[in-house]
N, C-alpha and C positions, 0 to 999 in steps of 0.2 A: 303322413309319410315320415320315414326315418330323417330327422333332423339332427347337426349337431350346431353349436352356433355360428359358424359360419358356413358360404358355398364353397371356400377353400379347401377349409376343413370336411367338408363331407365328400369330396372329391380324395381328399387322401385319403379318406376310411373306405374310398369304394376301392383302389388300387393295392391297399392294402388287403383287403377281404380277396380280390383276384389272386394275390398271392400265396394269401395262405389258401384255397379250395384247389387251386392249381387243373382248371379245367381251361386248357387253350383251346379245344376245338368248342367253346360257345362263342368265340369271336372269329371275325373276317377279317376287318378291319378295327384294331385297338387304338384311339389314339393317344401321341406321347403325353404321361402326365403332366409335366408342366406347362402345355397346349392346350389342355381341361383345367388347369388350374387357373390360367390369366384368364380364362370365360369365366371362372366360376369371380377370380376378384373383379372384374367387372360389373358381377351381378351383386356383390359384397357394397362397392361403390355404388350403385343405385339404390341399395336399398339405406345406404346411411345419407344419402339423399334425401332419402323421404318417398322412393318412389316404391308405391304398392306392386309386387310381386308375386299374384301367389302361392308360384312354385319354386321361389327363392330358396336356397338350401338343399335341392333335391336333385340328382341325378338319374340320367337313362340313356338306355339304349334301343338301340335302331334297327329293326330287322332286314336283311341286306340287300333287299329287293325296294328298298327306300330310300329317294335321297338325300344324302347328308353333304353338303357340298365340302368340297375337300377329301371326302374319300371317296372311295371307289363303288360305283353300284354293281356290281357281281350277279347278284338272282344267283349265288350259291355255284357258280359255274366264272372261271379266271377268264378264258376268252372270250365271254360277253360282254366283261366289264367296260364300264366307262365313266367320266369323272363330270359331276353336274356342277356348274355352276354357282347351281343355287340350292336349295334348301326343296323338299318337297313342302306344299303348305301347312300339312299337318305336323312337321317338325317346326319348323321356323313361328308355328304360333307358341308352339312348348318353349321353346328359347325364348320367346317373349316374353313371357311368361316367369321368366328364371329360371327354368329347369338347363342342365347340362349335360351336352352330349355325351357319353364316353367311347363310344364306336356300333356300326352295326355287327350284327351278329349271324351265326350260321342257320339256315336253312336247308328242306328239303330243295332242292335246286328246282328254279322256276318256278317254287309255289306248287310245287305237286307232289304231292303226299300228307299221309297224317300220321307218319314214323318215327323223322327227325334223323334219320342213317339214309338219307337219299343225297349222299354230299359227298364231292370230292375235297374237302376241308375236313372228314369225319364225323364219324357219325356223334350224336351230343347226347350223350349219358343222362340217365335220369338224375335229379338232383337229389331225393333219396335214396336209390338202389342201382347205382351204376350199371346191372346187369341186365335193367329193365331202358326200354326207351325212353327218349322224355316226351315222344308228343312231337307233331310238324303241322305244318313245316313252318310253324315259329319259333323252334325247339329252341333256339338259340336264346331268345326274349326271355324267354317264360324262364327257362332253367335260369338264367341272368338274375329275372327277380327271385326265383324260390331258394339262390344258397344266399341270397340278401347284401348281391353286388349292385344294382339297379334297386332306385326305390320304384320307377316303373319302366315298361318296356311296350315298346311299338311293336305288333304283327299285323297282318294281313287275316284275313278269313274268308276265302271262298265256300268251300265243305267243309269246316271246323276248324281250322288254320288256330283262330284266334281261345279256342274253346277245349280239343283235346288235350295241346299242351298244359294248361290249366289245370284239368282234371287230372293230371299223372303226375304233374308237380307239386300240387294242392296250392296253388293259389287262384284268384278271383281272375275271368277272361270275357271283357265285355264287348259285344257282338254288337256295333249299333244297327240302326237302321239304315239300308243303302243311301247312299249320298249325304248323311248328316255331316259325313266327315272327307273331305275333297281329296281324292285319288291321285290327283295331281303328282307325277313327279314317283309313282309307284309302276313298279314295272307290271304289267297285266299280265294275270294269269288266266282268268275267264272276266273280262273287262264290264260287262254287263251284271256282276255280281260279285265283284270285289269289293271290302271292308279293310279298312283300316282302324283295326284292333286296339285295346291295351289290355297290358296284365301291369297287375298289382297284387300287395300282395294280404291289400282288405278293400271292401268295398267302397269306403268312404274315401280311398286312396284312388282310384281307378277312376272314380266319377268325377275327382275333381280333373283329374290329368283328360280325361275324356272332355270335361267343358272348356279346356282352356282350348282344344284342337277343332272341335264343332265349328264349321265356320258358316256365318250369317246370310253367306250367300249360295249357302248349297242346296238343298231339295227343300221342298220350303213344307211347313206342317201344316195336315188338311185338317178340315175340319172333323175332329172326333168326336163317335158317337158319346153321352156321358155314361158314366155305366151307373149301372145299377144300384142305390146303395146300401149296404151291407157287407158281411166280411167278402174275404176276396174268395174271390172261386177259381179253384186249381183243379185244373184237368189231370187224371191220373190213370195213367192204360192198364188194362187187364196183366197179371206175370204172364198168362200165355201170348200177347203181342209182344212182349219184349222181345221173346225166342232166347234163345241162350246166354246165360248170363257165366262170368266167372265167379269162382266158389265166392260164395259171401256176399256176391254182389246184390241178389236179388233181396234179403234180409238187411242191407246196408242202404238199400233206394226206398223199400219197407218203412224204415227206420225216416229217412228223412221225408218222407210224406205222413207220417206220426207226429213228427216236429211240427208241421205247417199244421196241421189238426189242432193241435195243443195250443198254436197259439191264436184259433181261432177260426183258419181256414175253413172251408167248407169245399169236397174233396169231391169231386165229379168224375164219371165214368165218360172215356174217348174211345172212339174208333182209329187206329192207329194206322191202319192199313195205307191210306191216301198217304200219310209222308212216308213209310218204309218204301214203298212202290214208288213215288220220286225220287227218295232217297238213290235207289239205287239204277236210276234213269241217266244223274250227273255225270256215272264215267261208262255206264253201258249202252248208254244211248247217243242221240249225236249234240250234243249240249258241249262236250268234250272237244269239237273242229272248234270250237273261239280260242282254245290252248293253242292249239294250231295257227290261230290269226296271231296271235300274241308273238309269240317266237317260232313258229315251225321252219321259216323260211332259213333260220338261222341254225337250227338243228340238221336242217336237209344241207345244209351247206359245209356243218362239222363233221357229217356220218362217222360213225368211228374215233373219232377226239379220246382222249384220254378225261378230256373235259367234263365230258357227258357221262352225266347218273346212266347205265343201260335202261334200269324202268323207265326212268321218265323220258328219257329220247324214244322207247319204246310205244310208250302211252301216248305221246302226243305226235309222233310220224305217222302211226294208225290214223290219228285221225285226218290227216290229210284227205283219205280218200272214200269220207262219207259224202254219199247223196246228196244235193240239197233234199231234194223232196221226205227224206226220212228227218232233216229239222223240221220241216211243218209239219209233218204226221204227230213226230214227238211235245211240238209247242200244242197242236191241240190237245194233246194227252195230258200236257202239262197244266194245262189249262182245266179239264172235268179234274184232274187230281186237286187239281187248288179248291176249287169252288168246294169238292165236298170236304176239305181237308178243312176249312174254315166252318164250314157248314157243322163239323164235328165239334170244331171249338165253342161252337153256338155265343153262351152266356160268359164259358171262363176270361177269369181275366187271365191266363196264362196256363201253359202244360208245361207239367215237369216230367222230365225224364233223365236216366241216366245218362251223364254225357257221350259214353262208350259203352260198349257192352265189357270191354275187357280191357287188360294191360298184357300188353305179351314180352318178353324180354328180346335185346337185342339179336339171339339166335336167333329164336325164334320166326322174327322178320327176315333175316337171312334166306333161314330156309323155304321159308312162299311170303317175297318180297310183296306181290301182286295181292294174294288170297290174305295177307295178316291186314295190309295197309285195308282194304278193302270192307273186310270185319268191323274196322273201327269207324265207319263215316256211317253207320246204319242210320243214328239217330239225327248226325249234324248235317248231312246231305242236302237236306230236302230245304234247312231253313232259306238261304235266300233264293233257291229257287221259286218259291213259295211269296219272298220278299215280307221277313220277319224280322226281329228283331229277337237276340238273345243275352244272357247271361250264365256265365259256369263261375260255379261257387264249389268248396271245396266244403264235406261234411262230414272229415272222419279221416279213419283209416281200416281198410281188411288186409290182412294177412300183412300189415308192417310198410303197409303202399297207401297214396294219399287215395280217396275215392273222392269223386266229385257228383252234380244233377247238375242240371240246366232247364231251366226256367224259359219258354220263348212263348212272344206273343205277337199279335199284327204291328206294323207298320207303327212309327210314331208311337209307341206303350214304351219305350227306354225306362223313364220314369218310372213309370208303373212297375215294371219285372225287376227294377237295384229295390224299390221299398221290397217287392214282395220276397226277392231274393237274402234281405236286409233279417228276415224273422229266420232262416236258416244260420245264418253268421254272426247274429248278434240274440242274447237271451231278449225279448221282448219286457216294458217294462210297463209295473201300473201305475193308474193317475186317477185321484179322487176328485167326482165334479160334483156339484151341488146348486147349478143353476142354470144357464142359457142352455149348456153343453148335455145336459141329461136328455136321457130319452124321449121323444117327443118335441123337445125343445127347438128353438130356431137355428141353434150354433150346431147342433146333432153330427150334423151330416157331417160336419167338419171331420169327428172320431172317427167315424164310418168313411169318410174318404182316404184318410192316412190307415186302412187297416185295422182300425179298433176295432175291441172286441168287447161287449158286458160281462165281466163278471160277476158281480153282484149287485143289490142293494141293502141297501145297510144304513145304518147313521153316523157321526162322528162321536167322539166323545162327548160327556155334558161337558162341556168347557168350551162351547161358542158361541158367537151372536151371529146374526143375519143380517144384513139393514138390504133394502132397494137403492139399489146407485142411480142416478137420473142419467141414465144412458139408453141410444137406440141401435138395438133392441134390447129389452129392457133387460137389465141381469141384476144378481143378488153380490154382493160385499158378502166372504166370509172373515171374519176374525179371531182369536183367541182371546177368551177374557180374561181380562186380570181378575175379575172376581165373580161368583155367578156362573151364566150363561146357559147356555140348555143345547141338548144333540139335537142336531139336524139334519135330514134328510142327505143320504151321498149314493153316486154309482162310483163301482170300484170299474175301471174302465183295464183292458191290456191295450197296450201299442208298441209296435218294434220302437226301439230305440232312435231312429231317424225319422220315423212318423212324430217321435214328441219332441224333438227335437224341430221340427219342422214350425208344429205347434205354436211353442214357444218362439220364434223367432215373430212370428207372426201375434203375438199375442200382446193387446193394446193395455198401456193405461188405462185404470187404475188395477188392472190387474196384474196377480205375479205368481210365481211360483214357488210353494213353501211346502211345509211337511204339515199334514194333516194327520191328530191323531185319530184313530176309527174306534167303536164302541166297544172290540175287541182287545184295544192296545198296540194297536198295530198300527206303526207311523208309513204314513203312504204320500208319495207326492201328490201336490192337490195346488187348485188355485187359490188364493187369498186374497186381500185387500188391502194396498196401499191405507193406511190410518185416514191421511188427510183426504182422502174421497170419501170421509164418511160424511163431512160438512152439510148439514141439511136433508140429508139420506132418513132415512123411517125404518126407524128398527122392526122386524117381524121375525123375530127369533122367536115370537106365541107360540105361530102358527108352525114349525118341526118341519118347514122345508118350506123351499120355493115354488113348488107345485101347489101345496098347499093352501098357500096366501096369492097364489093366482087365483086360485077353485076356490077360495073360501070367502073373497071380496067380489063385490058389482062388478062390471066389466066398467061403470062408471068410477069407482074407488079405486083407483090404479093403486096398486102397494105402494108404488111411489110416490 
């Protein structure tokens, strides 16, 4: 996250950045800077305490249908407002945390929309191209982090809330799994399928601000099946299921399904149909009366307000006066839709798709308020209906505008779709192994679970030894010699960047991580050997690998 050395000071560079971008309709509520400042020296004092923080130094904001006690909760709409207390839980763990309020920010009103102009506060410009929208109804959040006043920012996500904005601003918009993250204190827009969001504006930024709000006592994690091992398997629909795309887009989602190929993926054919047909269940079907439960009573009571967005008093008085019996028609529908919708996902660990089919500019939504918002939920609709989990990652740019995918898989996979999302946003990197971790090996799986990929085999330069470490399970000491030595056996491995990063965290004494040179000349990270763990170890550098001096000794002559 954007740090400078203190929470003071990174509180003035966010007040100052407001100023120079000069965008007031992203905020609701601003609060005064020297109000963010004595929280931020507060967090200054604890940390010269000694007291660990991990989001010490960082500031965010709060989308306006969340509570932040002391201002105002709005839902995007002035006579709904009303002043909490307290803290919603997933704010008040951030503040724990270190992170610093700065105020909430504008929304489509109610949480209904994916335009970000559904506001009597106005509408909130994109943060590249002012002409175009930015995205809702987190617009406020998102555009926050993309001109780089928020190092992250809190949304909502029922139909894409947390994920369009994202895509149109080009930063990272993580979708957890329903109830990872407690609702509490969020005004419901569809109560049975609300998320509470973050954007950042990298991956490794989002995931942390996501774990510190996670709370321990929300929807508890089943037991997952283990997948399969080898690379990941990404589901990837036909171009004639996407249906229309804008210019460049289909050659731009092209492109980032080549990325995941390249770094190893393995690239699966989906039937698509089961989430477009939910997709578009969420506001045509009767799913759309729990808007209704949320506030309609309050909208029936304003008719006419100057208050009220027209669409969305319009979208949600409608549904006042659906059937019950057309919700159970449509939950059993929802129901055959699920089963084969997963049914399609079979084996992958995740489908990508384009987050939106398009970006329309603010006219544009003006002029078919209903048919543009409408366009944009094709892909994001169906996830928690579905009850999935997602990530929007940002890959580029068409025509001078951010483009975004998203990445969604089952329940509890969070984990899984930031690594898998992690080989889109970060170049993948390699790692030369030479014993437990080679193919076949006991450690293998290890590679294969973070994403690895083989690239080659190969040898190192002549300028190693080998020896057997008396360790369980047994592995090989490599080192450099000072004199001598002989090439030995190496796989050249690829892993995202947070897959070897994971690695190494995890990665025990005597081993470490150093530059291996290859037979080629080509210095590759690779494991090596602490000196002093050679102590009593048995040199088999004869034998040109570890496989080797397994295969070539008794199963009574252990190398070691």
């Amino acid at each position: 996250m954007s740090r400078t050395t203190t929470a003071v000071e990174r509180v003035r560079a966010a007040y100052a950045r407001m100023a120079q971008v000069d965008r007031p309709e992203v905020w609701i509520s601003l609060r005064p800077q020297a109000e963010a400042e004595r929280d931020a020296a507060a967090v200054d004092a604890k940390v010269a305490a000694g007291r660990r923080l991990p989001l010490a130094g960082t500031v965010f904001a709060v989308k306006g249908n969340i509570d932040v006690a002391g201002l105002p909760t709005t839902a995007g709409c002035p006579s709904y407002a009303y002043r909490p207390e307290a803290d919603a839980p997933a704010v008040a763990h951030l503040k724990a945390a270190g992170a610093v309020v700065l105020g909430t920010t504008n929304l489509d009103q109610f949480a209904t929309g994916l335009v970000g102009t559904r506001s009597p506060y106005g509408a909130v410009r994109n943060a590249a191209d002012p002409q175009y929208v930015s995205g809702g109804s987190s617009s406020g959040s998102a555009v926050s982090v993309a001109l780089g006043i928020a190092d992250f920012a809190l949304g909502t996500d029922t139909a894409g809330s947390g994920r369009v904005p994202a895509a149109f601003n080009g930063i990272v918009g993580l979708k957890p799994t329903i109830g990872l993250v407690p609702t509490e204190g969020v005004v419901p827009a569809c109560a049975s399928l609300d998320c509470v969001t973050v954007f950042a504006r990298t991956l490794p930024e989002a995931e942390r601000a996501l774990s510190c709000m996670a709370s321990p006592s929300g929807r508890q994690l089943p037991a997952l099946e283990q997948r399969r091992p080898g690379p990941w398997r990404i589901a990837v629909p036909a171009p004639a299921q996407l249906g229309e795309l804008d210019k460049g887009w289909p050659e731009a989602f092209r492109t980032a399904a080549a990325v995941l190929a390249d770094a190893g993926a393995e690239l699966l054919p989906i039937d698509l149909e089961p989430f477009t047909e939910a997709a578009a269940m969420l506001y045509e079907g009767a799913f759309v009366a729990e808007r209704y439960t949320a506030v309609g009573t309050f909208i029936d009571e304003h008719a006419g307000s100057a208050d009220l967005d027209p669409t969305v008093a319009a979208i949600i008085s409608r549904a006042r006066d659906i059937p019950a019996h057309r919700l159970y028609a449509d939950n059993e529908k929802l129901s055959s839709l699920r089963t084969r919708a997963l049914a399609s996902l079979n084996d992958a660990d995740a489908l990508l798709l384009p987050t939106t089919p398009g970006h329309p500019t603010i006219a544009e939504v003006e002029a078919d308020p209903v048919g543009a918002n409408a366009r944009l939920g094709r892909f994001t609709n169906s996830t928690n209906l579905f009850d999935l989990a997602a990530v929007a990652v940002p890959v580029g740019e068409v025509n001078g505008l951010p483009f975004g995918v998203m990445l969604i898989g089952p329940a509890f996979t969070d984990e899984r779709l930031a690594r898998i999302a992690g080989l889109l946003t970060a170049p993948p990197l390699r790692l030369a192994v030479v014993g437990a971790h080679l193919s076949g090996q006991p450690l293998n799986g290890q590679l294969l679970a973070l994403g690895g990929r083989l690239v080659c085999t190969t040898t190192t330069a002549d300028a190693y030894r080998l020896y057997a470490l008396k360790t369980v399970p047994p592995k090989p000491g490599l080192v450099r010699a000072r004199e001598g030595g002989g090439a030995i056996e190496a796989e050249v491995w690829q892993l995202p960047a947070e897959g070897l990063g994971a690695l190494l965290a995890s990665l025990p004494r005597p081993m470490a991580l150093g530059t291996v040179e290859l037979a080629d000349g080509s210095l590759v990270p690779g494991f090596l050997c602490e000196p002093e763990a050679l102590d009593g170890a048995r040199e088999i550098t004869t034998f040109g690998g570890w496989r080797a001096a397994l295969s070539a000794l008794p199963r009574s002559a252990d190398p070691r």
